[in-house]
C-alpha positions in Angstrom: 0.0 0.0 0.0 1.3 3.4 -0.9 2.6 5.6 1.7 -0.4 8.5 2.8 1.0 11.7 2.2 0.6 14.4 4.6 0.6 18.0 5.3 1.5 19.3 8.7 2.0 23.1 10.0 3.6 24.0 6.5 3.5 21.3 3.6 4.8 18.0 3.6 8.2 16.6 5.2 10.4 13.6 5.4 13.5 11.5 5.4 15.3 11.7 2.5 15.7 8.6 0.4 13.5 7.3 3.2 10.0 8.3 2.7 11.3 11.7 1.0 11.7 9.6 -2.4 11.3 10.9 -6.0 8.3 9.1 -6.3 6.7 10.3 -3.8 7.9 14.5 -4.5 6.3 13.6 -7.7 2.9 12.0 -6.1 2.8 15.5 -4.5 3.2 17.3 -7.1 0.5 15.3 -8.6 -1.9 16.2 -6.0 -1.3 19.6 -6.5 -1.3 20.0 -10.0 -4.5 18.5 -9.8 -5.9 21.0 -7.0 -4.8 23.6 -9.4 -6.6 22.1 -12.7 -10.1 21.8 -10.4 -9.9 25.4 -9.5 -9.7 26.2 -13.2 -5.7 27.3 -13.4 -4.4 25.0 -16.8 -2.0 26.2 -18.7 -1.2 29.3 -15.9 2.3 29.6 -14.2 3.4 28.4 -11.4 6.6 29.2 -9.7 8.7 26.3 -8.2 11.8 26.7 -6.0 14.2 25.0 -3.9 16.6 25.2 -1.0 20.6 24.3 -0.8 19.4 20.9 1.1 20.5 17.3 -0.5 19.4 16.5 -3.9 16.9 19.9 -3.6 17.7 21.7 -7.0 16.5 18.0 -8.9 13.7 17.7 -7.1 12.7 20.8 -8.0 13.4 19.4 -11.8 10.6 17.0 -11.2 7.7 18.6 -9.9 8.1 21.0 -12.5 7.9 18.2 -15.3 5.1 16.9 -13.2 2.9 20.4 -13.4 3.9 20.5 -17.3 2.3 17.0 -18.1 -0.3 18.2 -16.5 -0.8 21.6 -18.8 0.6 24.1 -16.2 3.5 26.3 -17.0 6.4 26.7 -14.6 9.0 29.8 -13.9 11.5 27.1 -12.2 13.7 29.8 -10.1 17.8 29.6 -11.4 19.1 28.9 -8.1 18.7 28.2 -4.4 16.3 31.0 -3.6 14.9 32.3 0.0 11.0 31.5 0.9 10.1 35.1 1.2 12.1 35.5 -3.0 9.9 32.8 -4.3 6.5 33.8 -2.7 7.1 37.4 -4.1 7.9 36.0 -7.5 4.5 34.6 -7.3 3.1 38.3 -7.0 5.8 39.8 -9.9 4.9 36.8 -11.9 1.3 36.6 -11.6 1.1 33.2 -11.2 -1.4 30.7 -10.0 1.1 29.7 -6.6 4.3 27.9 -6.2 5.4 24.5 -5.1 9.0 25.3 -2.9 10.9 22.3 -2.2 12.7 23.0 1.7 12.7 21.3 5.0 13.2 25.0 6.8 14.8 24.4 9.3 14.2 20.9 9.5 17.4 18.1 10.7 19.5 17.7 7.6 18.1 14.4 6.9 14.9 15.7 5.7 13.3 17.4 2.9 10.0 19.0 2.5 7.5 20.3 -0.3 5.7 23.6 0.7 3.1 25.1 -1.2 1.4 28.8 -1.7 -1.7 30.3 -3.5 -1.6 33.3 -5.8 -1.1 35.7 -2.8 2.7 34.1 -2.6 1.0 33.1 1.0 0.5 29.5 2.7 -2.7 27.7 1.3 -5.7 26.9 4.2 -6.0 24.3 6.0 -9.4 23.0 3.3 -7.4 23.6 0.2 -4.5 21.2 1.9 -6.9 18.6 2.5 -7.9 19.3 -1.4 -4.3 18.2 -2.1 -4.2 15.6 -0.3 -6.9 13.9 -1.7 -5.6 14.4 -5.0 -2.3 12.8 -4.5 -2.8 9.1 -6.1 -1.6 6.2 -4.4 0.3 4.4 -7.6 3.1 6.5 -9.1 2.1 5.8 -12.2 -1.0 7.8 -12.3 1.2 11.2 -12.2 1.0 12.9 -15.1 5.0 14.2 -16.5 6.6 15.9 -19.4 10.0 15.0 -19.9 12.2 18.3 -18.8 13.8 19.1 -22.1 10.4 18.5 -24.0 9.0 20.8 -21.6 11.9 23.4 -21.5 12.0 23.5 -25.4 8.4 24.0 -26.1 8.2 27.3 -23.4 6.7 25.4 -20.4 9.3 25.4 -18.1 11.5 28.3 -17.9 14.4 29.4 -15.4 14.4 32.8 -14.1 15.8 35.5 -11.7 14.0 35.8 -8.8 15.8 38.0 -7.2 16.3 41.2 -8.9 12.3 41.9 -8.5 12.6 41.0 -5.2 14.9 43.8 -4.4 13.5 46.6 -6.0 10.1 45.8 -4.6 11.7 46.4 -1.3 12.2 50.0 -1.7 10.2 50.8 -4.7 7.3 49.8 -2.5 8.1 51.7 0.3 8.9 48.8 3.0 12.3 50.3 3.5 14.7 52.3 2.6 18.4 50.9 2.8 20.5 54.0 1.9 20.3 55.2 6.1 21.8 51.4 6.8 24.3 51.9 4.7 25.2 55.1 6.0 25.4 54.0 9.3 28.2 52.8 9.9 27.2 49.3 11.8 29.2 46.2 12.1 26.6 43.7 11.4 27.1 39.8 11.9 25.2 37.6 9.7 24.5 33.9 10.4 22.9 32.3 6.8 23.1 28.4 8.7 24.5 27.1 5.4 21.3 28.0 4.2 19.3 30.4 1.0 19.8 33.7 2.9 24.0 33.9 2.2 24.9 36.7 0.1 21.3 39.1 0.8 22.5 41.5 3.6 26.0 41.7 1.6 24.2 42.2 -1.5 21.5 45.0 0.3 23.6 47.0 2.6 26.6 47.3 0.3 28.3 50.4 -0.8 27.9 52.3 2.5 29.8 52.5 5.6 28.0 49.5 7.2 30.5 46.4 7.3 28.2 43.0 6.5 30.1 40.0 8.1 28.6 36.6 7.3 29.3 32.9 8.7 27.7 29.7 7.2 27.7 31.5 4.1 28.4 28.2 1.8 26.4 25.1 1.1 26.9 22.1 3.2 23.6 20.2 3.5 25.2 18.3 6.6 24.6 21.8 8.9 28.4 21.4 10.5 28.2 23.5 13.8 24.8 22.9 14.4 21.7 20.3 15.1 19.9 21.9 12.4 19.4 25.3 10.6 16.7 26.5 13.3 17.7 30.3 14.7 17.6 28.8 18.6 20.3 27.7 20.7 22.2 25.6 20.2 22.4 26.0 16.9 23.3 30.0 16.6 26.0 29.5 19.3 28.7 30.3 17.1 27.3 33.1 15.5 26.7 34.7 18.9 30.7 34.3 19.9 31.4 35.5 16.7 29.6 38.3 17.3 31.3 39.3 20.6 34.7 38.5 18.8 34.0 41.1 16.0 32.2 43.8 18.5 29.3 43.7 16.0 26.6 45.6 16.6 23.8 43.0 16.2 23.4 39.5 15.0 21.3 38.5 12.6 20.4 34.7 11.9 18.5 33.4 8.8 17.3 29.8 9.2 17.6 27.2 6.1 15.2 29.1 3.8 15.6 32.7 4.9 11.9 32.8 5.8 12.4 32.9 9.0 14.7 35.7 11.2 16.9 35.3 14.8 18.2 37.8 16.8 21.1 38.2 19.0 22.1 41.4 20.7 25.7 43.4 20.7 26.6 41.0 23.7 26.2 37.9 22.2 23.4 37.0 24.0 20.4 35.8 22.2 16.9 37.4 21.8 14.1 35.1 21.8 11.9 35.0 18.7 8.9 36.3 21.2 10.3 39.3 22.5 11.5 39.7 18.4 8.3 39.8 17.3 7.7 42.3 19.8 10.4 44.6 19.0 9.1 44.4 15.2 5.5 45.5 16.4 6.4 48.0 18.5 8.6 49.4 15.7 5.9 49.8 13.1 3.4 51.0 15.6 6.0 53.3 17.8 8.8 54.2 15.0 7.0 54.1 11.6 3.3 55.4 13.0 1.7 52.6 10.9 -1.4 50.6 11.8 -3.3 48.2 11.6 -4.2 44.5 12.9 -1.4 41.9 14.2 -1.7 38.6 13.4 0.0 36.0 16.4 -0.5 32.1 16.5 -1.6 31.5 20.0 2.2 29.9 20.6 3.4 34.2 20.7 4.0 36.6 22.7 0.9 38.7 24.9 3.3 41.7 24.3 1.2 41.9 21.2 -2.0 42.0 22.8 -0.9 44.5 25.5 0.7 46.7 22.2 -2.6 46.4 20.4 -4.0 47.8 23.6 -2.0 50.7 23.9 -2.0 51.6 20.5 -5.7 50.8 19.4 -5.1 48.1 17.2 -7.1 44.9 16.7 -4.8 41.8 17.8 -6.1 38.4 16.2 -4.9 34.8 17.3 -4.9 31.8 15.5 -3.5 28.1 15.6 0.0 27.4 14.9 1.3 27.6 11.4 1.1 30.2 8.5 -1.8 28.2 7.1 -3.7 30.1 9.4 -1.8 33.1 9.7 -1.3 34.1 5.9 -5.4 34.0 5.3 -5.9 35.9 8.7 -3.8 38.7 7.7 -5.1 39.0 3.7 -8.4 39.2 5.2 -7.6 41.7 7.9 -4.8 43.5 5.7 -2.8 43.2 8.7 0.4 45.1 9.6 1.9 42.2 10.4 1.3 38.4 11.3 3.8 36.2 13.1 5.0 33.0 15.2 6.7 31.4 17.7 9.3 30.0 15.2 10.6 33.5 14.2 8.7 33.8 11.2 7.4 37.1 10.7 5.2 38.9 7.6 4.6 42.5 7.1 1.3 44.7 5.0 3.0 45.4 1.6 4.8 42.5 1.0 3.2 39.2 0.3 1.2 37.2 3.3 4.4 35.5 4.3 7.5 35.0 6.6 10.3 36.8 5.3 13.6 36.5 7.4 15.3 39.0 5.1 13.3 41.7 5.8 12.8 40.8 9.4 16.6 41.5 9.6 16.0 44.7 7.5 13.7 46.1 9.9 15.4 45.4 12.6 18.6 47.5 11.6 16.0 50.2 10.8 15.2 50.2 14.1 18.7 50.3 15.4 19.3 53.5 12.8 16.4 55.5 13.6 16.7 55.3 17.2 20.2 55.3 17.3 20.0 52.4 20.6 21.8 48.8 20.5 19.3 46.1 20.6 19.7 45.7 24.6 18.2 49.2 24.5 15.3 48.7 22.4 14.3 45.7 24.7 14.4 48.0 27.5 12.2 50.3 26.0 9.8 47.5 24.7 9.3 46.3 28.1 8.8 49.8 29.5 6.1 50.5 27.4 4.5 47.1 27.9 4.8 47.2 31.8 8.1 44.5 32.3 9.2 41.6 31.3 7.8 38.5 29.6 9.8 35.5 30.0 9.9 32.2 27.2 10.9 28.7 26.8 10.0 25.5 25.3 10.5 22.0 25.2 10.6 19.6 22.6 9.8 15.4 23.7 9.7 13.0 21.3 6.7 10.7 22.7 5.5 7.0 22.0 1.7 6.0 21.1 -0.5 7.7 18.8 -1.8 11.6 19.2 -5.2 11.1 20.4 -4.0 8.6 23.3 -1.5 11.2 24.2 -4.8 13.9 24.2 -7.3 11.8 26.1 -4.3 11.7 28.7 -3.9 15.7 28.5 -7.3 16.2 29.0 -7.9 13.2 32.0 -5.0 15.0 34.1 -6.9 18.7 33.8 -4.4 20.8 36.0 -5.3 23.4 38.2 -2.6 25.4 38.7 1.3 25.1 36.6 4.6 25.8 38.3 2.6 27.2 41.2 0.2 29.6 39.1 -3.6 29.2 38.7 -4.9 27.9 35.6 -7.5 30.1 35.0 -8.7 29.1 31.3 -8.1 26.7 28.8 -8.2 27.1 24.9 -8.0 24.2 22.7 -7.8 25.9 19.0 -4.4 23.8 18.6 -3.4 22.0 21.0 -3.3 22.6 25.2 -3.2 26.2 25.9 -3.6 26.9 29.7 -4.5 30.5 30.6 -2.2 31.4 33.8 -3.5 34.0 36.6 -0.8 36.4 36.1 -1.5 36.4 32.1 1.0 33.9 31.3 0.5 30.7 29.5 1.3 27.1 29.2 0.8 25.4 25.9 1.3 21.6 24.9 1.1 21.1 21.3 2.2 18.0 18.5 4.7 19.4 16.3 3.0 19.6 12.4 6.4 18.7 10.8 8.3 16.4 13.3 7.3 13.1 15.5 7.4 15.9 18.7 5.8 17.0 21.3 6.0 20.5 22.2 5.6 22.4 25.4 6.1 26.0 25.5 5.6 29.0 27.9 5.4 32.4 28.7 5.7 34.5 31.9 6.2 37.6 34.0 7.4 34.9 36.3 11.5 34.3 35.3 12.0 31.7 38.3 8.8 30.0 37.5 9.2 29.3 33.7 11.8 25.7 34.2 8.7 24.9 37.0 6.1 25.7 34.3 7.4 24.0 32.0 8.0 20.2 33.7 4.3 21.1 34.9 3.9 20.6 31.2 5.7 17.8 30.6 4.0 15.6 33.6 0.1 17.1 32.1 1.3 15.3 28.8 2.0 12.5 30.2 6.1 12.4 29.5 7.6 12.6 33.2 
């Protein structure tokens, strides 16, 4: 019986050579070439992508002969290309969506196959399941056109990605890079052997600013780190390297540039939650935009108390840009975001983009003139103190709803010495926490994990919180 395909917080993953087999990329690509024939979209474009991961560039190869033999067109992108590049190609290029083969920031035995709609943003959680049941079971049922056939006759064509990509950047208005330049920062750049090397060099050059970047090459074997995911341990280099430059800031692209890490001129990192704070605070403080914010229920309540002070709707929705992207194109939203350090802004397309995540966040270090260790302060002055993360990832044995029905039979009252005080089950376990904190347990969309996060104004209860967590699911 053929293996069931599916896809979890954002597209489909697995092991390569494994599971992650050419046969079953091209399954995939069946099932969504199909999707896109039903909603009336043969013989329009579709861009396809790829990261610097194993075999990813011939991949690539065959889901675009895959979306030929079935009467699509495909603008195949020349290179390893970020996330956030592709999805605005799909915008420059009108195009029906794009198929962009990554893991993120996935172990470097994987692979993945992402896909987006028109927008350049995630598709929903329906039009997934659409895929899904469109991907046949027997190889043989996909649909190809041999890759030469199909490159000779005008139906797959390489292209540039990147050059429209950069001059919608400031043409549009999202920022302007000639006051970075001029600065006169040292700025550290960690690409994790991944699609954002060269892009800060390449943006920021020509000025005073000094660009210094590590990882810069492609290894798919991620030396120096578990995996190409902008946490510790992974970044730990890039932070000493840092201090050993007296860089201003680190910034830290994950495998494909969509999503953005942060460390400060110490060397110490900044967690993606109080990031994403910094960003909303800068468009709403800085820039005098706004407009609604966007947060998976995994995020900070920074944003909430911002939205508050600022008079801005705040809108939360389950983990995943599946459900982000759609919230913020209906909402034109200022910005939508997650845990992961993915973050999307109004005037780009409805996705994460790492690259201008980074952008921004020199911005704010130029128009304030303040290191990031002030801006934090000033963040948690406006929001009234500190908030205080973590999470833990347990792999776990049995299936997911044996591990739920135990969740929910062990119903905790209070967590690391806190009242529960509500409990939300959009996705996953999320206990409310009397001094506005939270507790979620969650199964990871991409990985055989469990997940157990938290957030605080408690800094000696989060470790407490936290195994509080790990005994509710049923793991200590």
């Amino acid at each position: 019986m053929a293996q069931k395909l599916k896809f979890g917080t954002d597209g489909w993953r697995g092991v390569i050579a494994e599971d992650y087999t050419f046969d079953n990329v091209r399954r995939a690509a069946q099932g969504f070439a199909s999707y896109m024939v039903a909603a009336g979209k043969q013989g329009q474009w579709i861009v396809v992508g790829h990261d610097k991961r194993f075999g990813s560039e011939h991949f690539a190869a065959a889901v675009a002969e895959v979306l030929a033999g079935n009467g699509l067109k495909v603008y195949l992108t020349q290179e390893a290309t970020p996330t956030p590049v592709i999805a605005y190609a799909v915008v420059d290029k009108k195009a029906a969506g794009a198929v962009n083969i990554t893991a993120s920031h996935n172990p470097p035995t994987d692979n993945g196959f992402k896909v987006r709609d028109a927008t350049g943003g995630a598709i929903d959680p329906e039009g997934l399941k659409q895929i899904e049941a469109g991907i046949p079971d027997d190889v043989k049922a996909v649909k190809r056109k041999g890759y030469q056939e199909a490159k000779s006759a005008g139906e797959i064509v390489k292209f540039d990605a990147a050059t429209p990509y950069i001059e919608h950047l400031t043409r549009d208005g999202l920022i302007g890079l000639q006051p970075i330049k001029d600065a006169g920062l040292t700025v550290m750049v960690d690409t994790m052997w991944g699609n954002g090397a060269g892009w800060f060099p390449r943006l920021l050059a020509g000025g005073k600013t000094k660009v210094i970047e590590i990882h810069n090459e492609r290894n798919p074997s991620f030396p120096e780190m578990k995996r190409p995911e902008p946490i510790q341990p992974n970044i730990d280099v890039g932070l000493k390297a840092t201090v050993d430059n007296k860089a201003d800031v680190l910034l830290i692209t994950d495998g494909d540039a969509d999503r953005c890490g942060i460390g400060d001129e110490n060397g110490e990192f900044i967690n993606q939650l109080r990031v994403y704070g910094l960003l909303a605070y800068y468009l709403l403080e800085i820039r005098k935009e706004r407009g609604d914010i966007v947060k998976t229920l995994s995020t900070t309540g920074m944003l909430n108390k911002l939205g508050e002070i600022y008079g801005v709707p705040v809108h939360e929705t389950g983990v995943g840009f599946k459900y982000v992207a759609p919230k913020m194109t209906e909402t034109n939203a200022l910005i939508g975001g997650e845990e992961s350090g993915g973050y999307a802004f109004r005037g780009n397309v409805p996705e994460r983009d790492g690259i201008l995540a980074g952008l921004y966040m020199l911005d704010f270090m130029v128009k304030t003139g303040k290191k990031p260790t002030e801006l934090l302060k000033d963040l948690f002055a406006k929001v009234g103190g500190e908030y205080f993360y973590d999470r833990i990832d347990s792999p776990f044995t049995g299936d997911h709803e044996t591990r739920k029905q135990i969740i929910r039979d062990n119903n905790p009252k209070t967590l690391g010495g806190l009242k529960v005080v509500d409990l939300i089950t959009v996705d996953g376990f999320q206990y409310k926490l009397e001094d506005g904190g939270w507790m979620l347990i969650r199964f990871s969309g991409t990985e055989p994990i469990l997940r157990v996060y938290t957030e605080t104004r408690h800094k000696d209860k989060v470790k407490a919180i936290l195994e509080d967590g790990l005994k509710v699911a049923g793991i200590k």
